[in-house]
N, C-alpha and C positions, 0 to 999 in steps of 0.2 A: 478431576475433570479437565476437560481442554474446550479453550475457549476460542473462538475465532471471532475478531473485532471485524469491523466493516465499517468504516466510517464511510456516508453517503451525503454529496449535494447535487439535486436534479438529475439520479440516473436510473430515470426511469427506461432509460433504454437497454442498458446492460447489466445491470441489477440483476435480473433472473438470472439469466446463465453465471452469471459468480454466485449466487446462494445455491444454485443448480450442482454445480461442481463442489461445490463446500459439504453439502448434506450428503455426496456420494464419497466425497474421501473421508467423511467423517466417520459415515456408517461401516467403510471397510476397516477400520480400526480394533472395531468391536468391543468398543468402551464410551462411557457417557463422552456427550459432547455438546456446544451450544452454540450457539452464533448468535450474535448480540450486533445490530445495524445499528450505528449512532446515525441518526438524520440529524444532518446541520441545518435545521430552516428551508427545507426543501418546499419550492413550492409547486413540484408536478406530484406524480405517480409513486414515489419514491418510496414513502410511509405504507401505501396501497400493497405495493408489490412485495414487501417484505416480511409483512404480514400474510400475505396468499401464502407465502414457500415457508410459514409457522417460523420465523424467529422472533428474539424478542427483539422489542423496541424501545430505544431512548431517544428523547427529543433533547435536542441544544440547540441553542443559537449563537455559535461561535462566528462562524465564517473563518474560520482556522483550524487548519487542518492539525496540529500538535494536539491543542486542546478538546480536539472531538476525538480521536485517539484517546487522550487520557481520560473522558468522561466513559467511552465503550468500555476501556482497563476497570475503572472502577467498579462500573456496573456488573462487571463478567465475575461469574462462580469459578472459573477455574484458577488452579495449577499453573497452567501452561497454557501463555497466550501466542497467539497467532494473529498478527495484522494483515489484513486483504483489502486493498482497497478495491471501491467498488465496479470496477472498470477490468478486472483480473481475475484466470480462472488458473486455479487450481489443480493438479494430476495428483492421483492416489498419492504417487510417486515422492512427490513433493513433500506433503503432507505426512507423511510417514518416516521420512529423512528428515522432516523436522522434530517430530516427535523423539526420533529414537535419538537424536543429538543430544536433547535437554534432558531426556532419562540416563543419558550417557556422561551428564555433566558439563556440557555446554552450559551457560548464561542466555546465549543468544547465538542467532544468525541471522541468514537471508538464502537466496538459491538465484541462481540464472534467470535470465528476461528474454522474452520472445515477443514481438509485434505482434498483431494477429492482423490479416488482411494486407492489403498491398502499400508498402511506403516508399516513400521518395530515395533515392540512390544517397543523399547524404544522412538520411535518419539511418540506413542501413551502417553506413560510414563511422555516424556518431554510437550505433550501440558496438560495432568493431573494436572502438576503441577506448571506447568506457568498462564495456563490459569486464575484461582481462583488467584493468585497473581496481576495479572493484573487488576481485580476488585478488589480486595482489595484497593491496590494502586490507582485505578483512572489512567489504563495507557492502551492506543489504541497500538496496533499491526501493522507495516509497511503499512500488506497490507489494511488498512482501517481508514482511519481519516478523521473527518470532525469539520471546524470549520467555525464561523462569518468571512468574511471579517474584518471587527473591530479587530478582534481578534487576527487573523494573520499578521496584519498591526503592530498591538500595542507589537507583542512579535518579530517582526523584520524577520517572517520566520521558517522556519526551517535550523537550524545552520550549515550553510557550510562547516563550518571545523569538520563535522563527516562523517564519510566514510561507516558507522553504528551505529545503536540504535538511529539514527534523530529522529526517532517518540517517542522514551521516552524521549528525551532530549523535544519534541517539546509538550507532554502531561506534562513536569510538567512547560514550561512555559504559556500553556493555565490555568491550576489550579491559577494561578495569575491571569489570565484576568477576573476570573468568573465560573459557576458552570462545569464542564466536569460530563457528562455522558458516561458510557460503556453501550451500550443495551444489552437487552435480546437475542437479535435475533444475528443470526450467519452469515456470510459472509464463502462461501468457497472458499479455495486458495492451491494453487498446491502443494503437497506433494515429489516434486520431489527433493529438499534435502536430505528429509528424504531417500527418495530408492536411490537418487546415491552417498551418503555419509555414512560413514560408525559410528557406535554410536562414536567408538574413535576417528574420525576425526569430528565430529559436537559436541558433546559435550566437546571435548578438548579443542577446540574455544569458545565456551563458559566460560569456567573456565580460560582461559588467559584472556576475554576478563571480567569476575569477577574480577580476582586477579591482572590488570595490568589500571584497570578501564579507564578511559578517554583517557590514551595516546597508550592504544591498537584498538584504534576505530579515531585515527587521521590520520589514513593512509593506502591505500590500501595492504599494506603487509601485509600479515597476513592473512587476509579477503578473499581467494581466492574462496570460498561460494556463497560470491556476485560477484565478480568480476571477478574473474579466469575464463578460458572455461568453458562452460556448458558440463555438462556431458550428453550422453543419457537418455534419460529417462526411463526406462522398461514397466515403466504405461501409459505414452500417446497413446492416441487414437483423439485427434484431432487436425486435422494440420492446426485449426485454420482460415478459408477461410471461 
């Protein structure tokens, strides 16, 4: 079976169209499949809406994104998991290039990253030059990883004690389990950083989060990006139902 994680806090707005796009590349598969939405203490719509589009549901109260990952892993029946976070949709395309990596022997991967909606000239700038770094390196992006069950057993998870950069902590323990693939293909995910942050305020983080390495990504301080209130969004147009 293949599993798609979801981990979710407060997305009651983009929640449907990622279970939307999930249950359609799943079905073109033409093999069992599940989507299992971890909710972290969510307190809108979030539980509501994920249940309308028939997944199943786990409740946690982390407020960390590692460990609500590894609570959705647990819960899931599959084989072959796939992490989506909730904010990202999915192409057949994707999803099938994921699949056929891990039956090909991969451990794990990730694929390409698209904005969705209009962002600011240096988020443009920032995905220019990250993106190509990430292949380089052999290294998946938050919103999009998938690995073996094996695999993710054998590297213990994704590392709890990060509050950020889990997925690149968790891409260079899959490179020890075996081959990782980044696809061709792209996955779109919400842009809304980039419009309710300002360049000095996300790239600043970034650069603390370079120059202070590991001990600026052990703690929510800092991080208020992920973690802090959500800002409005200027670009949404779907409230996610």
């Amino acid at each position: 079976m293949i599993s798609f994680i979801v981990p979710a806090y407060n997305e009651e707005a983009l929640l449907g169209r990622t279970l939307e796009a999930l249950t359609d590349a799943g079905s073109a598969l033409g093999e069992p499949f599940e989507i299992v939405v971890a909710d972290d203490a969510s307190t809108d719509r979030t539980v509501e809406i994920a249940r309308a589009h028939g997944t199943r549901v786990i409740t946690v109260h982390n407020r960390q994104i590692a460990a609500t990952r590894n609570a959705g892993a647990r819960a899931a029946r599959g084989e072959l998991l796939l992490f989506v976070d909730a904010d990202t949709v999915v192409s057949r395309a994707v999803v099938r290039g994921a699949v056929e990596a891990m039956r090909a022997g991969a451990a794990g991967g990730g694929s390409g990253l698209e904005f969705d909606g209009a962002i600011p000239l240096y988020g443009r700038l920032l995905r220019g030059t990250l993106m190509p770094l990430y292949r380089l390196f052999g290294l998946a992006s938050g919103s999009f990883l998938f690995c073996t069950r094996q695999a993710f057993e054998a590297t213990g998870g994704f590392e709890e004690a990060l509050f950020a950069a889990e997925e690149l902590a968790m891409s260079r323990a899959l490179h020890r389990q075996g081959r990782f693939v980044v696809l061709r293909a792209s996955v779109t995910t919400s842009g809304r950083k980039l419009r309710t942050y300002t360049a000095r305020e996300l790239l600043g983080l970034l650069a603390r989060m370079a120059l202070s390495g590991r001990k600026s990504v052990e703690r929510r301080n800092g991080l208020e990006a992920w973690y802090g209130e959500r800002r409005p969004d200027p670009g949404l147009r779907n409230d996610g139902s």
